[in-house]
C-alpha positions as CSV (number, residue, x, y, z in Angstrom):
1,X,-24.3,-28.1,-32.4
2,X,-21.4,-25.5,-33.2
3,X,-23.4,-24.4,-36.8
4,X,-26.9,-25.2,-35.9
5,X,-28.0,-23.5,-39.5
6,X,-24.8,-25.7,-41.2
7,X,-23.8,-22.5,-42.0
8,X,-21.0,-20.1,-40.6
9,X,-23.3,-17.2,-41.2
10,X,-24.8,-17.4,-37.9
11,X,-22.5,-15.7,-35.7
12,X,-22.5,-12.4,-38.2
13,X,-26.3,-12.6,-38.1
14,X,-26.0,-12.7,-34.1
15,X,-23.2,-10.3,-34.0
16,X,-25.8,-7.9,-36.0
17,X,-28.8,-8.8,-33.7
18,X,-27.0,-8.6,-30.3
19,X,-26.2,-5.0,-31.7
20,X,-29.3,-3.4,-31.5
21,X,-30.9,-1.5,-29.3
22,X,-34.4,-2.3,-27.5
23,X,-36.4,-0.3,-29.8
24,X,-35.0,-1.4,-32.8
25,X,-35.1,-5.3,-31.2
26,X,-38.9,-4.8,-30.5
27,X,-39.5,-2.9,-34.5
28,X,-37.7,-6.0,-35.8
29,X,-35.5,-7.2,-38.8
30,X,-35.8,-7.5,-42.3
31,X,-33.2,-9.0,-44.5
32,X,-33.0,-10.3,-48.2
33,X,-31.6,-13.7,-49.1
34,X,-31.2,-16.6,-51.5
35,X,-30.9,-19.1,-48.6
36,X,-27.9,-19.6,-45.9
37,X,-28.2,-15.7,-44.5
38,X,-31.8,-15.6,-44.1
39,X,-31.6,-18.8,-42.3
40,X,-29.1,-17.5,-40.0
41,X,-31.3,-14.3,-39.4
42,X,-34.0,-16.8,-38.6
43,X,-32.2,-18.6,-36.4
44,X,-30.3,-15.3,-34.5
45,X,-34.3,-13.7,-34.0
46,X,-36.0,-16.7,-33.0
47,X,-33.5,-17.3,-30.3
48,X,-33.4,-13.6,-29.4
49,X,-36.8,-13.1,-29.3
50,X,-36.8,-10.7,-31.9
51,X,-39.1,-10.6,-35.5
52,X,-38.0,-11.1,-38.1
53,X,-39.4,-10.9,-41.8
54,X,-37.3,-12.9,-45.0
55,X,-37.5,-12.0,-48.4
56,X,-36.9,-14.8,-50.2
57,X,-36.6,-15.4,-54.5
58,X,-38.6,-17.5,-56.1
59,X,-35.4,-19.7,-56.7
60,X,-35.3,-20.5,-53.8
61,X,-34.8,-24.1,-53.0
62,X,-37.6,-25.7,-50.8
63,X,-35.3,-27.4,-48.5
64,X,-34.2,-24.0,-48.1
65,X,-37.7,-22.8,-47.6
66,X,-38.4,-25.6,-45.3
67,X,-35.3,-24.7,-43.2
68,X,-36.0,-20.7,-42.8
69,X,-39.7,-22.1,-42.0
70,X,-39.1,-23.8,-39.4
71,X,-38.1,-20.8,-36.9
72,X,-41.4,-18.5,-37.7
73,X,-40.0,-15.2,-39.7
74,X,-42.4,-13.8,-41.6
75,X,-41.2,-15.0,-45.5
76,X,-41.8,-13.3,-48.0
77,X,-41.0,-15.0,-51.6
78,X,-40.8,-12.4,-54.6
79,X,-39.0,-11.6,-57.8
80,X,-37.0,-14.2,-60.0
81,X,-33.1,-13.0,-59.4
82,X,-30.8,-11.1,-57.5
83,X,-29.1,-10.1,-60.5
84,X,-31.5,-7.1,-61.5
85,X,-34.7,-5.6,-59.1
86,X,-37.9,-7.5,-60.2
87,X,-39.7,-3.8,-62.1
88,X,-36.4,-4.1,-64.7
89,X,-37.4,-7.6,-65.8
């Protein structure tokens, strides 16, 4: 499958991953997402061995939940929007 995530945001997510050195592979990856990046993140560390955590907004969808799920990042699901940082709500 040429978009195994149905989204073209894998190959920046491996582009970024494939980037880092050894320490930084073995420390890990953290990224923030409504949905299609943090899948691709997912995807990229799973297959690259690397962990990865997801931050993840309450919005989000469960299919979308179900999807990051399935490769084992640590999720974390906080705060109601991207529009403004949760402590200005």
């Amino acid at each position: 499958m040429l978009q195994p995530t149905h989204s073209f945001k894998v190959r920046g997510a491996f582009s970024a991953l494939t980037q880092l050195t050894a320490k930084q592979k073995k420390r890990g990856v953290v990224t923030a997402s409504g949905g299609n990046h943090g899948l691709a993140v997912a995807y990229a560390a799973t297959t690259l061995a690397i962990p990865a955590t997801v931050y993840l907004p309450e919005s989000a969808t469960d299919i979308k939940l179900a999807a990051i799920r399935r490769f084992g990042p640590e999720m974390v699901v906080h705060g109601s929007s991207w529009t403004r940082p949760t402590r200005w709500q």
